[in-house]
PDB file of N, H, CA, C and O in Angstrom:
ATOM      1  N   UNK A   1      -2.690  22.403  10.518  1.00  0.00           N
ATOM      2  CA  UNK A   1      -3.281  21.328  11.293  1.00  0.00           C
ATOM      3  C   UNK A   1      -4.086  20.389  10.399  1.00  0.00           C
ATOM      4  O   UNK A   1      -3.860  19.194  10.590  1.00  0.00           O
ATOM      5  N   UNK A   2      -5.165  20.760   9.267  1.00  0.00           N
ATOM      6  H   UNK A   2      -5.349  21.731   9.112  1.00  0.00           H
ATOM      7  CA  UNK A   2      -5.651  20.354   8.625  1.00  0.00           C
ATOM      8  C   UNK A   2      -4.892  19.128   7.842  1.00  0.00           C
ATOM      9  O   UNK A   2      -5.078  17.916   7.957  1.00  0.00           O
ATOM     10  N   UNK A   3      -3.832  19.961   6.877  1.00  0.00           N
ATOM     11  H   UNK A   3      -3.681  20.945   6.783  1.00  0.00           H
ATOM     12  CA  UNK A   3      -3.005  19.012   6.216  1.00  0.00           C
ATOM     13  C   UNK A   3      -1.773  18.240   7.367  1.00  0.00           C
ATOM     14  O   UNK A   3      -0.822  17.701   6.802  1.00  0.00           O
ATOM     15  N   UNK A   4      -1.789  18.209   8.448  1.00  0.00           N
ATOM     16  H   UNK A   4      -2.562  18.647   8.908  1.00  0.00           H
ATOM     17  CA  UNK A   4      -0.983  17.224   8.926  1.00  0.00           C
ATOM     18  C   UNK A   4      -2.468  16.036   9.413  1.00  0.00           C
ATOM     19  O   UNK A   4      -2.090  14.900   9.126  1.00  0.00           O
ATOM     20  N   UNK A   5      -3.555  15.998   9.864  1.00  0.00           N
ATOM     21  H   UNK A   5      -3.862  16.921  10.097  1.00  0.00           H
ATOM     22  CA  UNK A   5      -4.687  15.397   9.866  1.00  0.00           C
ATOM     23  C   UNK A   5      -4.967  14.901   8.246  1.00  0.00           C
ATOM     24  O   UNK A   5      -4.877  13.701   7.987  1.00  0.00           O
ATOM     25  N   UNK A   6      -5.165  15.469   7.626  1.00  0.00           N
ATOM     26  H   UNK A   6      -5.238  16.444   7.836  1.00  0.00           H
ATOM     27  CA  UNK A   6      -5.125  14.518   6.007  1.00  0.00           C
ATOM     28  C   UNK A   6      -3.341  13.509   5.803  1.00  0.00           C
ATOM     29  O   UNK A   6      -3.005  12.444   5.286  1.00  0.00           O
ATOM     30  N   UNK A   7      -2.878  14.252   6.301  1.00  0.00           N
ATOM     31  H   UNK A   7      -3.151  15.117   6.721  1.00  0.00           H
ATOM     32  CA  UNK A   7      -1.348  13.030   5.222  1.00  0.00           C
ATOM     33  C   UNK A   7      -1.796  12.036   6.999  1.00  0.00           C
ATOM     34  O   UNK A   7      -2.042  10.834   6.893  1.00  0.00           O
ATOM     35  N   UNK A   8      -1.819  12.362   7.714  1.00  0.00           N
ATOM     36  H   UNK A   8      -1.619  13.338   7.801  1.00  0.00           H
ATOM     37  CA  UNK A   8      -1.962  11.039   8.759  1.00  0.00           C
ATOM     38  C   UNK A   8      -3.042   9.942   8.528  1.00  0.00           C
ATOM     39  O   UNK A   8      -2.923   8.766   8.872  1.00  0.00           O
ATOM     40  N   UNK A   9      -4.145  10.511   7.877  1.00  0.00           N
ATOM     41  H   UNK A   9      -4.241  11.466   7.598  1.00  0.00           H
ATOM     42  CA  UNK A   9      -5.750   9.783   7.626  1.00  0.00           C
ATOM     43  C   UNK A   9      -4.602   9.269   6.319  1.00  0.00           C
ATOM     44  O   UNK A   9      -4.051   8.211   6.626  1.00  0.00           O
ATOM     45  N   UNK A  10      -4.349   9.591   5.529  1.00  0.00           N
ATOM     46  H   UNK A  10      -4.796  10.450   5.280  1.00  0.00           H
ATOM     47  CA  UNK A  10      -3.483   8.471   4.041  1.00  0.00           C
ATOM     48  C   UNK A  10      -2.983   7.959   4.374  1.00  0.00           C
ATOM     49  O   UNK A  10      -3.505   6.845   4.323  1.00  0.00           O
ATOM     50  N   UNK A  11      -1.571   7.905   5.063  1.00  0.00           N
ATOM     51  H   UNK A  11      -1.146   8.810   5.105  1.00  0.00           H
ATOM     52  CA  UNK A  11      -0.835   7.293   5.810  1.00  0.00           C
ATOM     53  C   UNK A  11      -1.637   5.687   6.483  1.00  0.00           C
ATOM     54  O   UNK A  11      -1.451   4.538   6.083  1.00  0.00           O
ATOM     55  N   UNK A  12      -2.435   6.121   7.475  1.00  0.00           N
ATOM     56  H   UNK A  12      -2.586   7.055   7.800  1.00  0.00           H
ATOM     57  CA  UNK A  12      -3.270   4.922   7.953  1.00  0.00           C
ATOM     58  C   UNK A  12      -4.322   4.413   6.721  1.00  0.00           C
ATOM     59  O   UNK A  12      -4.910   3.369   7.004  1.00  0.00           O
ATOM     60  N   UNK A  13      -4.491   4.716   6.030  1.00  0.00           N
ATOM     61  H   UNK A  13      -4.013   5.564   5.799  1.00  0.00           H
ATOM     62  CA  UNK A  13      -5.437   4.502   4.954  1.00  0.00           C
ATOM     63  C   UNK A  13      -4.579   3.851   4.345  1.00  0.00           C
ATOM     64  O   UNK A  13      -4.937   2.678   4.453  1.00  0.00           O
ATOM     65  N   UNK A  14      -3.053   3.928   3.386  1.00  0.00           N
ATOM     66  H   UNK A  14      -2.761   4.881   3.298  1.00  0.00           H
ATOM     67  CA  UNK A  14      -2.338   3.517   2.571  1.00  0.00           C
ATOM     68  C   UNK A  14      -1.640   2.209   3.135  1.00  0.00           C
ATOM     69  O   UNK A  14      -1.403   1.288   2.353  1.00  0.00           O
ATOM     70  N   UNK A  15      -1.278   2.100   4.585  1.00  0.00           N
ATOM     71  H   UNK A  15      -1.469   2.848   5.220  1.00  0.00           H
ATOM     72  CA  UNK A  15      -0.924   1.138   5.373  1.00  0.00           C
ATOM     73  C   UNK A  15      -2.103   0.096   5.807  1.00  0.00           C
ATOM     74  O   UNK A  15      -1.826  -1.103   5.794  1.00  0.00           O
ATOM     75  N   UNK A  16      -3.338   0.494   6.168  1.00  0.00           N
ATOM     76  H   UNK A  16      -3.564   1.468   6.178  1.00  0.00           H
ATOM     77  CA  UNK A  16      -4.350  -0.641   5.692  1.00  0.00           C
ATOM     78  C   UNK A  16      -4.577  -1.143   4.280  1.00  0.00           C
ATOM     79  O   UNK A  16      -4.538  -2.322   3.927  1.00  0.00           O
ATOM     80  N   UNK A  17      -4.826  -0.065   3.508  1.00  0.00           N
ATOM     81  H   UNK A  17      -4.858   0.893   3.795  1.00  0.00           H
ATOM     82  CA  UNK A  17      -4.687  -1.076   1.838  1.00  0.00           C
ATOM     83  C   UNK A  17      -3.725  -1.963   1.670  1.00  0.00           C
ATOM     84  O   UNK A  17      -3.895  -3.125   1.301  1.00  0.00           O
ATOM     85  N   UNK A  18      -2.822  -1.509   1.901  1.00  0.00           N
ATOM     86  H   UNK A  18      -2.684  -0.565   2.201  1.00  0.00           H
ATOM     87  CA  UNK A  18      -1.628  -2.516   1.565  1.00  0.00           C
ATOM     88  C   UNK A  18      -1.158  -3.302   2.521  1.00  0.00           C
ATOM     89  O   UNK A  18      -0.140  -3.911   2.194  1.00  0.00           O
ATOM     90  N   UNK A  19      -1.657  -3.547   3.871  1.00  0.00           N
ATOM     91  H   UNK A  19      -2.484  -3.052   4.136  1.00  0.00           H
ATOM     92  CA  UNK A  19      -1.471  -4.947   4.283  1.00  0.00           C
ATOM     93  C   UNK A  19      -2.730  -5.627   3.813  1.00  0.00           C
ATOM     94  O   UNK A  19      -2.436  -6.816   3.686  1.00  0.00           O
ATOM     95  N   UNK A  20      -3.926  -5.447   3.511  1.00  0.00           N
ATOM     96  H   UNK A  20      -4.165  -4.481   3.614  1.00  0.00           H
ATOM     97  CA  UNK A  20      -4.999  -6.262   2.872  1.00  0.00           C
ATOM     98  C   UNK A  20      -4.803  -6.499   1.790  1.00  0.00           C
ATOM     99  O   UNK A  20      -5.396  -7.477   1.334  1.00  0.00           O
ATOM    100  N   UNK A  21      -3.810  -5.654   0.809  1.00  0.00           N
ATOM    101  H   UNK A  21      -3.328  -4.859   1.179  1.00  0.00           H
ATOM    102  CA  UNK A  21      -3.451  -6.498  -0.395  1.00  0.00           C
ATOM    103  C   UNK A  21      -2.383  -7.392   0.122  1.00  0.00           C
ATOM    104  O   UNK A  21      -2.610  -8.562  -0.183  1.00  0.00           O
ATOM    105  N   UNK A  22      -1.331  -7.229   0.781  1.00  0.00           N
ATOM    106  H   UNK A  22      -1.147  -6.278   1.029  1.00  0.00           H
ATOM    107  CA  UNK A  22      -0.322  -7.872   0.702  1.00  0.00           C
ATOM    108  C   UNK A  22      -1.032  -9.553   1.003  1.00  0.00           C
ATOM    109  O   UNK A  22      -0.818 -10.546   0.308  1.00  0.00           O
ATOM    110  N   UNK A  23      -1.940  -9.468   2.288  1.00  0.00           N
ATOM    111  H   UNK A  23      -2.113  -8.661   2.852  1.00  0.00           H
ATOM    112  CA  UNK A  23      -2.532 -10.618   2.808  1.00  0.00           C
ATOM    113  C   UNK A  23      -3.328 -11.392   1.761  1.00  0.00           C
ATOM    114  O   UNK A  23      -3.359 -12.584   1.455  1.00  0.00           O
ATOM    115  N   UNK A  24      -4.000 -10.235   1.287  1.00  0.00           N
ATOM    116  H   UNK A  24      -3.974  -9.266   1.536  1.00  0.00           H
ATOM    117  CA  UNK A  24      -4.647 -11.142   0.133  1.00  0.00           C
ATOM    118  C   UNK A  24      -3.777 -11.751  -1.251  1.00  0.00           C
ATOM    119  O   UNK A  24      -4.204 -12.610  -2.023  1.00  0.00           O
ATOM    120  N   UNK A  25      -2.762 -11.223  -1.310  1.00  0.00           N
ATOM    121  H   UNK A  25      -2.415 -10.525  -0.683  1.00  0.00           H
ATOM    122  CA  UNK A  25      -1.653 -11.822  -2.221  1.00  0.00           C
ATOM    123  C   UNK A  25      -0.845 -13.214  -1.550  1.00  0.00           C
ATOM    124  O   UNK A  25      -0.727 -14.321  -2.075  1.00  0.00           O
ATOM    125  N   UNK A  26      -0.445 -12.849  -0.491  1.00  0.00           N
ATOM    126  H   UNK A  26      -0.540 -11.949  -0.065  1.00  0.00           H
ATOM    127  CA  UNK A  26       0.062 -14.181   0.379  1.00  0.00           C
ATOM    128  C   UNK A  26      -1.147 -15.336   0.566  1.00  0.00           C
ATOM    129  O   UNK A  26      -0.952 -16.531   0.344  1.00  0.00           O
ATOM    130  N   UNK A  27      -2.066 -14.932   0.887  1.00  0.00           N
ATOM    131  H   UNK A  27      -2.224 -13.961   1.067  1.00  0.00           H
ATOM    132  CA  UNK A  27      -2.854 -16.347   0.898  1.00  0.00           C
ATOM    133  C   UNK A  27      -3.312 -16.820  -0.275  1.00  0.00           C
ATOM    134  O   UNK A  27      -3.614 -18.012  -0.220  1.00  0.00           O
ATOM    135  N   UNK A  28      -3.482 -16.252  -1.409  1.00  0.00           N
ATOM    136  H   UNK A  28      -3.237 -15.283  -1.453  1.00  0.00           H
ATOM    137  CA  UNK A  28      -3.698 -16.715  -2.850  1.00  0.00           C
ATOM    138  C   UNK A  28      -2.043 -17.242  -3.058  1.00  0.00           C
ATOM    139  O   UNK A  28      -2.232 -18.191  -3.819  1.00  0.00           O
ATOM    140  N   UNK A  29      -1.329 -17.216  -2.950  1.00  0.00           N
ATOM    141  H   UNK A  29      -1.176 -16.445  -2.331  1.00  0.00           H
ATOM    142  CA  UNK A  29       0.043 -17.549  -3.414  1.00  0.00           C
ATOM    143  C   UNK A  29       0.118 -18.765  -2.512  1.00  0.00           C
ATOM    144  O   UNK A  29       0.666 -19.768  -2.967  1.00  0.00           O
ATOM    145  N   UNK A  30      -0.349 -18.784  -1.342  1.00  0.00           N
ATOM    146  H   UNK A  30      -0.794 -17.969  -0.971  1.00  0.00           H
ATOM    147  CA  UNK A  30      -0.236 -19.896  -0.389  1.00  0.00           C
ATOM    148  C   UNK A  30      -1.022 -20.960  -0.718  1.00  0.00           C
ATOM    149  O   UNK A  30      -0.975 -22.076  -0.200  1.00  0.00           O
ATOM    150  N   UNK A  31      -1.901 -20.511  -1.778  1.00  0.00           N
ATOM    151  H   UNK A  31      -1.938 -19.605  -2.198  1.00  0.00           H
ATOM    152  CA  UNK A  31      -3.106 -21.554  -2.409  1.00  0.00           C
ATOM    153  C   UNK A  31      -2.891 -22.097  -3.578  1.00  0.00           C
ATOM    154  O   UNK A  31      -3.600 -23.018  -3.983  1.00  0.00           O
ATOM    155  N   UNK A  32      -1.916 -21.615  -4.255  1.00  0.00           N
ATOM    156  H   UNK A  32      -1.340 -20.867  -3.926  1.00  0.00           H
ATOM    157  CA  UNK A  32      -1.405 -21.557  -5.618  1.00  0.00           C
ATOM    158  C   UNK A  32      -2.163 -20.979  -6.638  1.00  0.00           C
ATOM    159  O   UNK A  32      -1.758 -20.764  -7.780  1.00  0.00           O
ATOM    160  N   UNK A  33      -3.419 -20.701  -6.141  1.00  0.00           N
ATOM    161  H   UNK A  33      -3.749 -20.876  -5.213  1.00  0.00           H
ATOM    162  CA  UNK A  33      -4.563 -19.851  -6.982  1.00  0.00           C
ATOM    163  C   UNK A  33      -4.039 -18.549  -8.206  1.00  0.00           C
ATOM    164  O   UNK A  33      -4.158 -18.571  -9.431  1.00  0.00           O
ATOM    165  N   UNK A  34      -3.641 -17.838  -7.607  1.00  0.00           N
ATOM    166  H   UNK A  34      -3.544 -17.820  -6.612  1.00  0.00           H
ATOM    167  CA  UNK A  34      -2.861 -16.406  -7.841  1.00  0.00           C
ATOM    168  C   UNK A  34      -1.823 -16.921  -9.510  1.00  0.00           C
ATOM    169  O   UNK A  34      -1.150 -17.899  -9.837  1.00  0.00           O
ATOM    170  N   UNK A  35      -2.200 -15.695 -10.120  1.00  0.00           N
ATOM    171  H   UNK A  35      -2.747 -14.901  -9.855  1.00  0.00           H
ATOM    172  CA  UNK A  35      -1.170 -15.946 -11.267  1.00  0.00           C
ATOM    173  C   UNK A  35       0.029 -15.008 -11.319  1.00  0.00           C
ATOM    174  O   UNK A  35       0.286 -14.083 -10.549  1.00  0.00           O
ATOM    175  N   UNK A  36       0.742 -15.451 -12.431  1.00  0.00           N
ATOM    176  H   UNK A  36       0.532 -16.202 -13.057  1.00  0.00           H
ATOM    177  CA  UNK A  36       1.824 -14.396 -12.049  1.00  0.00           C
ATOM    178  C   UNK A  36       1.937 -13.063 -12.589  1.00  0.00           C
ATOM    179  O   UNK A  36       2.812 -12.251 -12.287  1.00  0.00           O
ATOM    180  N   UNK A  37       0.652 -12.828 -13.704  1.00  0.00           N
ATOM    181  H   UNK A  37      -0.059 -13.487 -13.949  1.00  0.00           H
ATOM    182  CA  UNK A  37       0.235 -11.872 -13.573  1.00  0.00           C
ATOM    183  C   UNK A  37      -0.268 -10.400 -12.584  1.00  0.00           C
ATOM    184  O   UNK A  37       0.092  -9.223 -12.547  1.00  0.00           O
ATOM    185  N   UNK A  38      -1.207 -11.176 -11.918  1.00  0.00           N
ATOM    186  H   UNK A  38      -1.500 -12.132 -11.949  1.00  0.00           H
ATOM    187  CA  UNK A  38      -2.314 -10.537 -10.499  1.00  0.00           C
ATOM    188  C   UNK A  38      -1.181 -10.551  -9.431  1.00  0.00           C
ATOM    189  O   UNK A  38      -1.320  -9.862  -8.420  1.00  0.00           O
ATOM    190  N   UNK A  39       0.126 -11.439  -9.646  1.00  0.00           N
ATOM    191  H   UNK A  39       0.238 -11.999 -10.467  1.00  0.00           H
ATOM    192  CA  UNK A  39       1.432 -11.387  -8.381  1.00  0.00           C
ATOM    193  C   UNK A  39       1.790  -9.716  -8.479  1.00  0.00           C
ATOM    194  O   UNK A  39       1.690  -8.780  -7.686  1.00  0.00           O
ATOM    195  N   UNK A  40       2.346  -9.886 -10.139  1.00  0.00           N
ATOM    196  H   UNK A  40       2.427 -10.646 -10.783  1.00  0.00           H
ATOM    197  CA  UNK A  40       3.118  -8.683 -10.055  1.00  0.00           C
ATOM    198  C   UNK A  40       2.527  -7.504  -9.894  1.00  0.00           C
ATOM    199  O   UNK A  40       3.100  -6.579  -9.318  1.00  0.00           O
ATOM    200  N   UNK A  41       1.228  -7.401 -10.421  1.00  0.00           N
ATOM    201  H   UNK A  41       0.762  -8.152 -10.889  1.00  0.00           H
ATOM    202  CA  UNK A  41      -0.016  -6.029  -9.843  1.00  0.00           C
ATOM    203  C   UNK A  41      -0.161  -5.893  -8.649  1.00  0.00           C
ATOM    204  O   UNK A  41      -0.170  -4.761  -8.165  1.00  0.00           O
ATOM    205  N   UNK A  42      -0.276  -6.758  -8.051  1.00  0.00           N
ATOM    206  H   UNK A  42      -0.269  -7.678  -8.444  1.00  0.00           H
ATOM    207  CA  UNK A  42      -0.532  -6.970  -6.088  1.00  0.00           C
ATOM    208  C   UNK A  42       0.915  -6.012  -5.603  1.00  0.00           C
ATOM    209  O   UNK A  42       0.825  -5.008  -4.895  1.00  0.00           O
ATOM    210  N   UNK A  43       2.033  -6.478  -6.067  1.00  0.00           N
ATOM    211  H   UNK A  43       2.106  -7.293  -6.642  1.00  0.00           H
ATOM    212  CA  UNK A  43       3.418  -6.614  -5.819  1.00  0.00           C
ATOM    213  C   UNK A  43       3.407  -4.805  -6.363  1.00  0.00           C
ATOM    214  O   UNK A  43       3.573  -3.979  -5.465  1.00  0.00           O
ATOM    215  N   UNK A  44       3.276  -4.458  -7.334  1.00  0.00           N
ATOM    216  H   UNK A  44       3.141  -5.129  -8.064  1.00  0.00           H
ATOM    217  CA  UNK A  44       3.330  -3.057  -7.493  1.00  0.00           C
ATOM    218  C   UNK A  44       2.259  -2.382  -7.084  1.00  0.00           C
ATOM    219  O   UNK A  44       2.368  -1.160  -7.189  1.00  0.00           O
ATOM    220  N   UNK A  45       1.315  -2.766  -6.675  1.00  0.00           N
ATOM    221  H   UNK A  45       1.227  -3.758  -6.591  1.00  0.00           H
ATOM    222  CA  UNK A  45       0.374  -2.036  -5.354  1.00  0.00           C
ATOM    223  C   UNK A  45       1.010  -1.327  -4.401  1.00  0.00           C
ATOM    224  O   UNK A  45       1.032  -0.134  -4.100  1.00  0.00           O
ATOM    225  N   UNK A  46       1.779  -2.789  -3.781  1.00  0.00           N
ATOM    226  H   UNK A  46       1.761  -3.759  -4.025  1.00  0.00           H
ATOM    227  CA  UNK A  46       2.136  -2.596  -2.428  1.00  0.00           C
ATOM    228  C   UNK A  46       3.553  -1.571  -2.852  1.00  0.00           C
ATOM    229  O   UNK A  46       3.771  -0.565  -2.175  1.00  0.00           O
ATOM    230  N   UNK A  47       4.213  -1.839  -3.700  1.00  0.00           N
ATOM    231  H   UNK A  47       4.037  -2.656  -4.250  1.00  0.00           H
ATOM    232  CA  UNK A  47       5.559  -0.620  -3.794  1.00  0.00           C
ATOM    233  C   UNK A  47       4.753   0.799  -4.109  1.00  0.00           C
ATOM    234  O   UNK A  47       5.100   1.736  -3.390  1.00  0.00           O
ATOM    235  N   UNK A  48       3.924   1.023  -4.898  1.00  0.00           N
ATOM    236  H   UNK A  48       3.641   0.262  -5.482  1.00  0.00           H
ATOM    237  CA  UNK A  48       3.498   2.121  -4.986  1.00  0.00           C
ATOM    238  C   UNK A  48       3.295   2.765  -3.142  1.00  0.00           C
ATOM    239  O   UNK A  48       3.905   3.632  -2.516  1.00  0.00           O
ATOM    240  N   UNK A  49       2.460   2.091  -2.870  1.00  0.00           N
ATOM    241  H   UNK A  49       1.965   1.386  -3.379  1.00  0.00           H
ATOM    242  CA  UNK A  49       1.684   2.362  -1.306  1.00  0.00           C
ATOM    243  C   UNK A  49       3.207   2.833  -0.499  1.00  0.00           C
ATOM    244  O   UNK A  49       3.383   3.980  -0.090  1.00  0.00           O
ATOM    245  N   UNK A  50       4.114   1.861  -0.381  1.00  0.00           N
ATOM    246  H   UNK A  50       3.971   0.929  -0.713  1.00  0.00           H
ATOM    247  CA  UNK A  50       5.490   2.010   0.237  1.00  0.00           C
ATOM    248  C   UNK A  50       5.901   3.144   0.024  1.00  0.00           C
ATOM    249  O   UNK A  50       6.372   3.684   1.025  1.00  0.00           O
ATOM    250  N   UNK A  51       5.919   4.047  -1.385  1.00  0.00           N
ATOM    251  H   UNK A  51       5.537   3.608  -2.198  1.00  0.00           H
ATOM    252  CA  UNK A  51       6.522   4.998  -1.935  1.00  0.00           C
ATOM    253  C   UNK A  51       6.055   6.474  -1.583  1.00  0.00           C
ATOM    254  O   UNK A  51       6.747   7.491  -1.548  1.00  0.00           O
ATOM    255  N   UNK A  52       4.060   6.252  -1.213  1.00  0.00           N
ATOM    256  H   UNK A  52       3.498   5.425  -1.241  1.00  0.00           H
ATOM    257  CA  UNK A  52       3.661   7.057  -0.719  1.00  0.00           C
ATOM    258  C   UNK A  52       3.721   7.357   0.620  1.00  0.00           C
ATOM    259  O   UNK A  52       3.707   8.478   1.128  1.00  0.00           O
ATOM    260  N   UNK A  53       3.792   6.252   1.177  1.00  0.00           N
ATOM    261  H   UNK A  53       3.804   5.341   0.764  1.00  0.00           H
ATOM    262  CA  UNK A  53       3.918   6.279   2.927  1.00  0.00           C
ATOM    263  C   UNK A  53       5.440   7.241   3.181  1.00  0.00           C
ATOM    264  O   UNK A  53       5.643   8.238   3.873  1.00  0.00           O
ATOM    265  N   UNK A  54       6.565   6.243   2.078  1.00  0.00           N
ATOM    266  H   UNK A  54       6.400   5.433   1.516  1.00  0.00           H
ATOM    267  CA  UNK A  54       7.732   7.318   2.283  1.00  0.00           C
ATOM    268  C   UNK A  54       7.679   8.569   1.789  1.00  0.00           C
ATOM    269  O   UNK A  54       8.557   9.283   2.272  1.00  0.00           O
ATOM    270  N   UNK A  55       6.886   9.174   0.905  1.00  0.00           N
ATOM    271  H   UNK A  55       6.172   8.594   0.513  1.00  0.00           H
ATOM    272  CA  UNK A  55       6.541  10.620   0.309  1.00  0.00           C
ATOM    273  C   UNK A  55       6.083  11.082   2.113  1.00  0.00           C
ATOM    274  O   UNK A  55       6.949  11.567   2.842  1.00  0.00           O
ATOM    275  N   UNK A  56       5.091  10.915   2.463  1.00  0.00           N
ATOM    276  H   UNK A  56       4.389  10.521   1.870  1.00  0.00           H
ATOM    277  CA  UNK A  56       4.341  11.472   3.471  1.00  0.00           C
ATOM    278  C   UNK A  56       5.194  11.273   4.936  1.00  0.00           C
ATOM    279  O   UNK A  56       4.836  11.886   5.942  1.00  0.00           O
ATOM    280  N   UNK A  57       6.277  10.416   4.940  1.00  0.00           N
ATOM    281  H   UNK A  57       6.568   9.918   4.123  1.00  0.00           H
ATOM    282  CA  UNK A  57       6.932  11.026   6.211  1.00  0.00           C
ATOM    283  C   UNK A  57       8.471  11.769   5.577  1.00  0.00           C
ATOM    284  O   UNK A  57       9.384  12.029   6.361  1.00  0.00           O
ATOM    285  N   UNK A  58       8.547  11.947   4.633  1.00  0.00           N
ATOM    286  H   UNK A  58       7.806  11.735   3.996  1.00  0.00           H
ATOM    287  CA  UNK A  58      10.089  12.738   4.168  1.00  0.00           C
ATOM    288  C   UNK A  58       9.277  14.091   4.275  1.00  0.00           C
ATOM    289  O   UNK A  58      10.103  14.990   4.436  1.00  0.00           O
ATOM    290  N   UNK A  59       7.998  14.595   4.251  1.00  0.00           N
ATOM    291  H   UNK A  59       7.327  13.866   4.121  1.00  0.00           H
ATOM    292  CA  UNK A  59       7.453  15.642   3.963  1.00  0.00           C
ATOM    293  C   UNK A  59       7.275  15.893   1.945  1.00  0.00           C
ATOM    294  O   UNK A  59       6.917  17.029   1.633  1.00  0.00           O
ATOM    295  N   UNK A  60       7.378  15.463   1.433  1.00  0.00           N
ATOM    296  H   UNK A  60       7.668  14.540   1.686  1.00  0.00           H
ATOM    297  CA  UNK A  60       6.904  15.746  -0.053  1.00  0.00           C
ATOM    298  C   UNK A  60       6.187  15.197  -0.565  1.00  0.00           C
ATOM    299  O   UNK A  60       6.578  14.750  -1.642  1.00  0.00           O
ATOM    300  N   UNK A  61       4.947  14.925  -0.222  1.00  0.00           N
ATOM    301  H   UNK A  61       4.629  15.289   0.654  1.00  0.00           H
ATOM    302  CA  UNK A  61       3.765  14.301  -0.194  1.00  0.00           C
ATOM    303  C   UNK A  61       3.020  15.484  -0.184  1.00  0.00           C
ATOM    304  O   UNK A  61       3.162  16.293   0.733  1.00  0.00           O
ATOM    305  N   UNK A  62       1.972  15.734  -1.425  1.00  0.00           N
ATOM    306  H   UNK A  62       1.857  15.077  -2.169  1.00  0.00           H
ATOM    307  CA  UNK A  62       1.369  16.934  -1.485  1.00  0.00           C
ATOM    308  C   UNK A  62       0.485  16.843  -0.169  1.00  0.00           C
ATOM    309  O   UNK A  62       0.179  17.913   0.358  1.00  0.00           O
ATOM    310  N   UNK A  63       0.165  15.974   0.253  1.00  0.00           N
ATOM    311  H   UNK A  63       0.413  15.105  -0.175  1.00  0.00           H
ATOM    312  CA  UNK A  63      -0.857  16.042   1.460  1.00  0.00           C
ATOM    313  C   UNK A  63      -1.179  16.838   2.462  1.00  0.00           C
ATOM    314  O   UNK A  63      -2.086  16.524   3.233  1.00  0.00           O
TER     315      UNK A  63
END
């Protein structure tokens, strides 16, 4: 019970980080502010985050 309550708290935790990065990447890009540096870090944020969300519902997510 414990560890299905922790991978759900990441899960919602990893899916808020990464729409607040994604948002904060889209509106700097929408500003032209953003370099294409800080793009591609933002951009591998959000795939990392993607990768864990899919770890934690395939079940192989140490969580």
């Amino acid at each position: 019970m414990i560890e299905s309550d922790l991978a759900e708290n990441l899960r919602r935790a990893s899916s808020s980080f990464r729409a607040d990065r994604v948002s904060f990447a889209g509106a700097r890009a929408r500003h032209r502010d953003v370099s294409e540096t800080e793009y591609r870090h933002l951009r591998q944020e959000q795939i990392t985050m993607e990768i864990i969300e899919q770890s934690i519902a395939d079940g192989s997510h140490p969580a």
